[in-house]
matplotlib code that plots the C-alpha trace (Angstrom):
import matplotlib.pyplot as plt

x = [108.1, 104.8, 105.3, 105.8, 102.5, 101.1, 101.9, 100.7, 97.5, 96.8, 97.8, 95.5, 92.9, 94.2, 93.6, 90.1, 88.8, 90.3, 89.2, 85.7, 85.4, 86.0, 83.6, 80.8, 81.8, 81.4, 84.3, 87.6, 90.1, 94.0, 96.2, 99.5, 98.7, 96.8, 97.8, 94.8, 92.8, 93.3, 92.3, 89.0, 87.9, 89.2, 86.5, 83.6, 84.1, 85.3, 85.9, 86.3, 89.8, 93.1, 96.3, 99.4, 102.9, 104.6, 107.4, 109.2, 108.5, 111.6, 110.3, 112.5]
y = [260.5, 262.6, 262.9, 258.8, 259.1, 261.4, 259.7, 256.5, 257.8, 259.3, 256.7, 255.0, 256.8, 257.1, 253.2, 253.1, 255.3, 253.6, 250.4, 252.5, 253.3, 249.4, 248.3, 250.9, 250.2, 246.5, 245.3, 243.8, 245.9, 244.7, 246.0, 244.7, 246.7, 243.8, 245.9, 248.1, 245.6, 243.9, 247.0, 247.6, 243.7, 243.7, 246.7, 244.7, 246.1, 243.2, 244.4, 242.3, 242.5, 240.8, 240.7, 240.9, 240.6, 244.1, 244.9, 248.6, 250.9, 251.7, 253.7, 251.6]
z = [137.7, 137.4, 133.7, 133.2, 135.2, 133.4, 130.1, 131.2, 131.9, 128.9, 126.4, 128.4, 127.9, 123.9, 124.2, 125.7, 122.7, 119.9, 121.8, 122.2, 118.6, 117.7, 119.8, 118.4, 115.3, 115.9, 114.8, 116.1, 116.5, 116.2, 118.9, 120.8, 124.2, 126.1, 129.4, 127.9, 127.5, 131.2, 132.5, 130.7, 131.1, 134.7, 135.2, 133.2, 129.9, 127.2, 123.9, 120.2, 120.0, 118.2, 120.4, 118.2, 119.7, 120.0, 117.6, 116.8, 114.4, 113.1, 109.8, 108.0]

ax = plt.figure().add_subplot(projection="3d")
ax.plot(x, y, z, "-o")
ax.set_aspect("equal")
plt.show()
């Protein structure tokens, strides 16, 4: 359970700076975790962003 917690928090945090580095670059950035993006706005920040719906990588 601390390990899912501690996972969570830091692909949050891997989200926020690739969401970051979009938003410095000025440009929209495509992404299919909108959870990420709830988060940030909910706290004031609003980033230039596409939604996509979430699909596997299989590597096939």
């Amino acid at each position: 359970m601390i390990v899912h917690y501690i996972l969570q928090v830091f692909f949050l945090n891997l989200d926020i700076i690739i969401l970051g580095t979009g938003d410095q670059l000025n440009i929209v950035t495509t992404t299919a975790d909108a959870k990420a993006v709830r988060a940030a706005s909910a706290q004031g920040v609003d980033f230039h962003v596409y939604i996509h719906p979430p699909f596997p990588l299989t590597g096939n």
